[in-house]
C-alpha atoms as a printed R data frame, in Angstrom:
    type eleno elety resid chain resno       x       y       z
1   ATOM     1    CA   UNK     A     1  15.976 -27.398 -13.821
2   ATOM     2    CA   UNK     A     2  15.567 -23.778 -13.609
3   ATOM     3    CA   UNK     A     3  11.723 -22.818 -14.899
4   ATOM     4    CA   UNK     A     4  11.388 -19.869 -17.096
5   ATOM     5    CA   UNK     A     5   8.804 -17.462 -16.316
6   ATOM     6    CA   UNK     A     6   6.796 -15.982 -18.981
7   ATOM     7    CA   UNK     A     7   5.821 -11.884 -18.560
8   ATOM     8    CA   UNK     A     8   3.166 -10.938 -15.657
9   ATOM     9    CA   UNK     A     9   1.438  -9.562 -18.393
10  ATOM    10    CA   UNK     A    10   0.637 -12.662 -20.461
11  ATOM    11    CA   UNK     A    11  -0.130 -14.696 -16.967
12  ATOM    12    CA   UNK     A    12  -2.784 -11.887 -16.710
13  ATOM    13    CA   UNK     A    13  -4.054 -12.390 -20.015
14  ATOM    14    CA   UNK     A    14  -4.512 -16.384 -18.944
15  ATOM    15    CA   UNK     A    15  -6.582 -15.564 -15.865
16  ATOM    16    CA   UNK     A    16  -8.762 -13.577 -17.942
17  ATOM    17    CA   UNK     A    17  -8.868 -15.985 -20.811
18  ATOM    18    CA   UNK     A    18  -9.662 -19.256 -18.112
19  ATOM    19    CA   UNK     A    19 -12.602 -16.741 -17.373
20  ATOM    20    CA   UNK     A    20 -14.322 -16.956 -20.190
21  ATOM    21    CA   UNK     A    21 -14.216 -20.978 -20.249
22  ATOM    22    CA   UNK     A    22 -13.994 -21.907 -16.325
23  ATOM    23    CA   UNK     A    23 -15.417 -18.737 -14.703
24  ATOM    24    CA   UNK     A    24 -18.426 -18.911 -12.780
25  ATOM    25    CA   UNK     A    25 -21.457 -16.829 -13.638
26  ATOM    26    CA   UNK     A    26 -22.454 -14.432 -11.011
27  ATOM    27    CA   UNK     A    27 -25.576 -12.643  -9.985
28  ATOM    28    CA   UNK     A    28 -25.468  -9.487 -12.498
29  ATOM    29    CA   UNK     A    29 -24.306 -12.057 -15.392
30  ATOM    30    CA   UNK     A    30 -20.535 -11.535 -14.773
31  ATOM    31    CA   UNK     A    31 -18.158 -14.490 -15.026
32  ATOM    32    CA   UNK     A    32 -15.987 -14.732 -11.544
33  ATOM    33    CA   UNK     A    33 -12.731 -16.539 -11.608
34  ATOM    34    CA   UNK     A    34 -12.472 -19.664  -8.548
35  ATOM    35    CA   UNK     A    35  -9.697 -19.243  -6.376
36  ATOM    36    CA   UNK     A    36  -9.122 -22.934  -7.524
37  ATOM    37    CA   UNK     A    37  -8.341 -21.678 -10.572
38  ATOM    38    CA   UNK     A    38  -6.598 -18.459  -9.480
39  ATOM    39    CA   UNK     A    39  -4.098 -20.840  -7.779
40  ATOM    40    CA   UNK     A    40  -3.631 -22.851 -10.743
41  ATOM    41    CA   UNK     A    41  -2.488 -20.384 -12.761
42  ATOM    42    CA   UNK     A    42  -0.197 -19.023 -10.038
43  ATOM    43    CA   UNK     A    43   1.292 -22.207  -9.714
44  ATOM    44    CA   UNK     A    44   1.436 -23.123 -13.605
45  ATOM    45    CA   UNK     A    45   3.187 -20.334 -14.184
46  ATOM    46    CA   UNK     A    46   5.193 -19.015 -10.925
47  ATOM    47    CA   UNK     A    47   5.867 -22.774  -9.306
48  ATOM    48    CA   UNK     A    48   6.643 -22.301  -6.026
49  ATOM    49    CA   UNK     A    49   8.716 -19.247  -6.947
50  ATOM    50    CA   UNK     A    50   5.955 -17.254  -4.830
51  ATOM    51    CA   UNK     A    51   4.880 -17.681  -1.632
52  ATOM    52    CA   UNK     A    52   1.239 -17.744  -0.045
53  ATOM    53    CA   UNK     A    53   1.448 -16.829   3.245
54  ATOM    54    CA   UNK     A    54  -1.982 -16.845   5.231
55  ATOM    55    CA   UNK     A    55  -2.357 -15.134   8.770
56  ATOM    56    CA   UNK     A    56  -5.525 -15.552  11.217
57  ATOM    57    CA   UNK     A    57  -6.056 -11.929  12.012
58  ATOM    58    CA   UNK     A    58  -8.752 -12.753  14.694
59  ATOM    59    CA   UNK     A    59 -11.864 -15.282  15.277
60  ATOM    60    CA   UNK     A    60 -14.627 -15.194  17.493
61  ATOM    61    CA   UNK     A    61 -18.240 -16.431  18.083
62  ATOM    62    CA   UNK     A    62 -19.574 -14.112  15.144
63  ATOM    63    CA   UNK     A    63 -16.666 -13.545  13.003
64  ATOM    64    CA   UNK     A    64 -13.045 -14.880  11.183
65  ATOM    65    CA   UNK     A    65 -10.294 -12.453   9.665
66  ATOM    66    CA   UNK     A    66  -7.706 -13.443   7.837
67  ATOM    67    CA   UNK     A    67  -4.547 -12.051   5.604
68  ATOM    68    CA   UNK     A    68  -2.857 -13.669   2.978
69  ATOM    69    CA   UNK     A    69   0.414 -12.379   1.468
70  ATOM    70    CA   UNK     A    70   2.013 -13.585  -1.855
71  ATOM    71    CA   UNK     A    71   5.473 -12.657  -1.695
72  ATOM    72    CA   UNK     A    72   8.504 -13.454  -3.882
73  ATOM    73    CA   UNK     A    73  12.087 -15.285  -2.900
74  ATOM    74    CA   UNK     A    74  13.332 -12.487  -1.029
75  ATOM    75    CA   UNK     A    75  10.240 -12.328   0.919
76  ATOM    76    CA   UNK     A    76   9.052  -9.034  -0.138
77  ATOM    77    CA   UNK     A    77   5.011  -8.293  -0.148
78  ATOM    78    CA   UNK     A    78   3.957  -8.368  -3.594
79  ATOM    79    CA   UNK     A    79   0.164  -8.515  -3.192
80  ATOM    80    CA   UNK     A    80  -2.012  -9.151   0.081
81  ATOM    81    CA   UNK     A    81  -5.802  -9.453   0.670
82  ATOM    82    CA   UNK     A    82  -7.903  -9.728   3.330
83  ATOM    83    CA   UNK     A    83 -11.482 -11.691   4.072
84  ATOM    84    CA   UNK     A    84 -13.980 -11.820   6.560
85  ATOM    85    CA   UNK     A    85 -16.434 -14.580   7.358
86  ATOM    86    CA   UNK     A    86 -19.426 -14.466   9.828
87  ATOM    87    CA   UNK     A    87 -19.671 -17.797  11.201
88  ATOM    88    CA   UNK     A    88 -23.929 -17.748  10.773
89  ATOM    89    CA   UNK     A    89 -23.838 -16.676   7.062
90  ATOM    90    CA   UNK     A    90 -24.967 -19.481   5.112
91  ATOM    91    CA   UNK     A    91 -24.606 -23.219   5.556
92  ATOM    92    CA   UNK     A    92 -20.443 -23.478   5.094
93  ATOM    93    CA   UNK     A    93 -19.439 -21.044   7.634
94  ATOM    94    CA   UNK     A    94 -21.780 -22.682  10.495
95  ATOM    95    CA   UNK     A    95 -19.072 -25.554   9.986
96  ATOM    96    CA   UNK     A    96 -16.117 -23.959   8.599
97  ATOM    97    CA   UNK     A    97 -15.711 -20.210   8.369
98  ATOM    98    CA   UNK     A    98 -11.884 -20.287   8.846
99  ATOM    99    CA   UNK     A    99 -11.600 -22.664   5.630
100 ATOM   100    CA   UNK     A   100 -13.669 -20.417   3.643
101 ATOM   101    CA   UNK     A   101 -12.181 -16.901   5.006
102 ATOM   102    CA   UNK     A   102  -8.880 -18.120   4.554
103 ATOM   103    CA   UNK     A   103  -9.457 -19.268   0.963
104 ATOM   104    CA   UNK     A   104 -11.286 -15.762   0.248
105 ATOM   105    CA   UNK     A   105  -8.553 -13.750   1.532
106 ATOM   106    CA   UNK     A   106  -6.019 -16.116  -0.952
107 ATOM   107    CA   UNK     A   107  -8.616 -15.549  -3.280
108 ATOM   108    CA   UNK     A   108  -8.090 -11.903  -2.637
109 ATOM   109    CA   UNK     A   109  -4.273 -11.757  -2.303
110 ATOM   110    CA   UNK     A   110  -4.045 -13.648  -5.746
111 ATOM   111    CA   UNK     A   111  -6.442 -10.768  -7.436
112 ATOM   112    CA   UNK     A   112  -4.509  -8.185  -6.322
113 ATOM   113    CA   UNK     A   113  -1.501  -9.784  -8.172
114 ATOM   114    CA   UNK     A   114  -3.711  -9.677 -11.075
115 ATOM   115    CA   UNK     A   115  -4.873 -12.982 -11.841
116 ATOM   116    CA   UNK     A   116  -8.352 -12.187 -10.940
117 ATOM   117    CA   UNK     A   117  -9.812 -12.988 -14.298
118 ATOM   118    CA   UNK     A   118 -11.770  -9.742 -14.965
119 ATOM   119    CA   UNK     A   119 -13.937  -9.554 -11.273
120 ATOM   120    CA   UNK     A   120 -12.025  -7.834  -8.175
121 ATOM   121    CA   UNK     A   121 -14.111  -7.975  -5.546
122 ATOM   122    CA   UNK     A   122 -16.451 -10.181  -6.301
123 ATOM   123    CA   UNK     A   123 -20.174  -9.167  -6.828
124 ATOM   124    CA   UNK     A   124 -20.885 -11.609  -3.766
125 ATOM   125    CA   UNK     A   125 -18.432 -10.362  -1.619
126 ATOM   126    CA   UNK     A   126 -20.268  -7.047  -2.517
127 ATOM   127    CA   UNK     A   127 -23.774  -8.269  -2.149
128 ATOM   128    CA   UNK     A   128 -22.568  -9.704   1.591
129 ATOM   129    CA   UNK     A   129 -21.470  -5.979   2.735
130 ATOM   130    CA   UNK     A   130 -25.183  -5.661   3.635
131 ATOM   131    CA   UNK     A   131 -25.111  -8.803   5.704
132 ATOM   132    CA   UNK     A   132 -22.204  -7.942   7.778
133 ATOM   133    CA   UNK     A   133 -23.102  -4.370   8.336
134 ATOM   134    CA   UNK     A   134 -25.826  -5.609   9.958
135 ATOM   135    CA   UNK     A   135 -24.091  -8.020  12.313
136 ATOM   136    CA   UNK     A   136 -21.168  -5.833  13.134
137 ATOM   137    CA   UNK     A   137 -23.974  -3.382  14.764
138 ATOM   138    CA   UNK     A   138 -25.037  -5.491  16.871
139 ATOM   139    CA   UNK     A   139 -21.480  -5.828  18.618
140 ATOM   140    CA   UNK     A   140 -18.549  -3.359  20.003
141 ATOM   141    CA   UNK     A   141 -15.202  -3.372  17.768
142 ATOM   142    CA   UNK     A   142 -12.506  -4.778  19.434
143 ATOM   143    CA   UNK     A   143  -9.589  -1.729  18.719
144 ATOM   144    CA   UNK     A   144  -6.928  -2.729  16.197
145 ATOM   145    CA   UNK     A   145  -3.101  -2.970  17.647
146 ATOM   146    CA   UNK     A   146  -0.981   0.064  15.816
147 ATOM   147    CA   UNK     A   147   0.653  -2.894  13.695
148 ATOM   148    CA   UNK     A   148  -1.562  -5.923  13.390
149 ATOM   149    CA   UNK     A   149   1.199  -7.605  11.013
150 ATOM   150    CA   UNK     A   150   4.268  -8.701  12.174
């Protein structure tokens, strides 16, 4: 059975409408859009037509990175994002940063498709840049290969 795939456009228009009625409210009073749900509507409405692909960039003591990539049957890059996690930021990364980077940076990847609801970054993500400017200080960057991604 072959599925039939309805505009981008209108699968948009779904993220923004699940805002309204499953988003999450935010500090600031904006609704933000779960990646649970992002993924639902991917999946509703692309199958398994696109793919998620997720990469662990790097992971330390202090810090994961990850990438995701959703990419269509050819394999092309049609959207990526990427997330970072400090591992001492609250009480789900002392246990499991990787988890929660790698579902930001899906999180992420699916936004940049579109399907972000109305919020891309979030206002969290924002309100953590404070946070991790602080911790990166307090340690020497590692340099970045010429081409991190295979």
């Amino acid at each position: 059975m072959e599925q039939t795939i309805k505009p981008h456009k209108e699968i948009m228009a779904e993220a923004d409408s699940m805002t309204a009625t499953a988003g999450v409210r935010q500090k600031g009073g904006k609704k933000y859009l779960e990646v649970k749900h992002r993924i639902t509507i991917l999946r509703r409405n692309y199958a398994l037509a696109l793919g998620i692909d997720t990469t662990l960039l790097e992971a330390n003591d202090k810090y994961v990175r990850v990438i995701t990539k959703i990419t269509d049957p050819e394999g092309r890059i049609l959207a990526s994002g990427m997330a970072e996690e400090m591992r001492d930021q609250g009480p789900v990364n002392k246990t499991s940063a990787l988890e929660n980077c790698e579902s930001s940076s899906i999180g992420r990847a699916i936004a940049a498709l579109g399907l972000h609801g109305g919020e891309y970054p979030s206002y969290d993500e924002m309100d953590a840049v404070g946070r991790k400017t602080e911790i990166q200080k307090q340690e020497t960057p590692k340099p970045m290969p010429d081409d991190p991604i295979p």
